[in-house]
C-alpha positions in Angstrom: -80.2 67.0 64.4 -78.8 65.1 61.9 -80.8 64.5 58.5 -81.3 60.9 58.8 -83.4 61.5 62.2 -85.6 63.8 60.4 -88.5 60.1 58.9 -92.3 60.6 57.3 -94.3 60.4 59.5 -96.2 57.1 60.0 -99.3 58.2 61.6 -102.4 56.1 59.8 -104.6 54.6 62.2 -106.9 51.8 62.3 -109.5 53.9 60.3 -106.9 54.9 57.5 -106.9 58.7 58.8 -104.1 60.0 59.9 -104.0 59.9 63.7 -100.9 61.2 64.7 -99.0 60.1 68.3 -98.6 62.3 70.9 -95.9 63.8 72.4 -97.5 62.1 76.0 -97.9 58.5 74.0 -94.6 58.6 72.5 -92.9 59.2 75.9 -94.6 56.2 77.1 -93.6 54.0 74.5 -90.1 55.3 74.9 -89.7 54.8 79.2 -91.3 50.9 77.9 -88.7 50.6 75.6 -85.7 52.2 78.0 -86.9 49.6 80.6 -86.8 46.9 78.3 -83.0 47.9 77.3 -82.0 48.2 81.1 -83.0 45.0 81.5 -81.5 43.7 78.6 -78.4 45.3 79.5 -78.3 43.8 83.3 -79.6 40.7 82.6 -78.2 39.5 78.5 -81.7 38.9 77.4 -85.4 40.0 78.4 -87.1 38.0 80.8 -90.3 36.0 79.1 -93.5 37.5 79.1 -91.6 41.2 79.9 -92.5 42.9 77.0 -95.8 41.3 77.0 -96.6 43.0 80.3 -95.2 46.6 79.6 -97.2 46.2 76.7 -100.4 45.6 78.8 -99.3 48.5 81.3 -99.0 51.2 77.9 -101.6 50.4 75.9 -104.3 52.2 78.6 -102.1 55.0 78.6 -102.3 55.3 75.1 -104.8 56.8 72.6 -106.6 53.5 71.3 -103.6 52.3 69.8 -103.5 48.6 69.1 -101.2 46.1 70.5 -99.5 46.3 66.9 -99.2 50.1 66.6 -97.7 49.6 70.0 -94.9 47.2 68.4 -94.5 49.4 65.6 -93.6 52.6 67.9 -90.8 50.5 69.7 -89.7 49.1 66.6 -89.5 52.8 65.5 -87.4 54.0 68.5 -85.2 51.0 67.4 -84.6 52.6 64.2 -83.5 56.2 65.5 -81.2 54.4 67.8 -79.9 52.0 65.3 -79.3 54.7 62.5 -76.4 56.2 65.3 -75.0 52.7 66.0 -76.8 52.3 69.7 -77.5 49.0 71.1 -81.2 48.1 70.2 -83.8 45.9 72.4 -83.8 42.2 70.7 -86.9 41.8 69.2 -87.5 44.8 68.1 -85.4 45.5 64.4 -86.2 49.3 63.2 -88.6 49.7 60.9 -88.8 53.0 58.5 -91.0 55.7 58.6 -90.4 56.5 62.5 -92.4 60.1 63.6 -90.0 63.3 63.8 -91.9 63.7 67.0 -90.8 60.3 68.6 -86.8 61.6 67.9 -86.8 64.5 69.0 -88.1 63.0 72.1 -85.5 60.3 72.5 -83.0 63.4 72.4 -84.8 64.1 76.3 -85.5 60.7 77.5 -82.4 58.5 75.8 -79.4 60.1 77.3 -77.2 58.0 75.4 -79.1 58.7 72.0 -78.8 62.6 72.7 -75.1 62.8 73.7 -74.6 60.8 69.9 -77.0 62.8 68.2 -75.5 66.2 69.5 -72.6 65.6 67.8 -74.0 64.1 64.8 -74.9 68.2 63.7 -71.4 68.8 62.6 
């Protein structure tokens, strides 16, 4: 992949230890934020209240993450989707120090971020 994919990790919980994501927590941040997009995309803005209520749906599935580390993640996938010029969801503006776990990821799930950053390796 290309280098500016590869981020430090940002992976400090609420008890400053490191508390890394999962590979099953990132994937369910990343369908949230592919829904979001699809929307987005169909409709020219998000519904009120939407993200709100995928938020509510993840954060059970997720390791006792806060609602903030939740809005961090999604602002992370922003960032490897904005660094290869992709369309991100409004709201959330990348923010640095995205997960090398969480890209490599979006290379399964994002069909449209892996077909860029195939071809980004050359």
């Amino acid at each position: 992949m290309k280098n500016a994919v590869r981020h430090t990790p940002n992976t400090k919980g609420r008890t400053g230890k490191r508390n890394a994501w999962s590979e099953q927590e990132c994937i369910v941040v990343i369908m949230a934020y592919l829904k979001l997009l699809k929307v987005q995309r169909e409709e020219g803005e998000i519904p009120h209240g939407m993200k709100a209520r995928l938020r509510k749906k993840a954060l059970p599935q997720l390791n006792n993450r806060s609602a903030g580390s939740y809005e961090a993640k999604m602002q992370n996938v922003s960032t490897f989707r904005h660094e290869y010029g992709l369309e991100i969801v409004q709201g959330y503006k990348a923010l640095p120090g995205a997960q090398n776990l969480l890209g490599q990821l979006l290379v399964n799930y994002d069909d449209e971020f892996a077909a860029v950053a195939e071809f980004s390796d050359e």
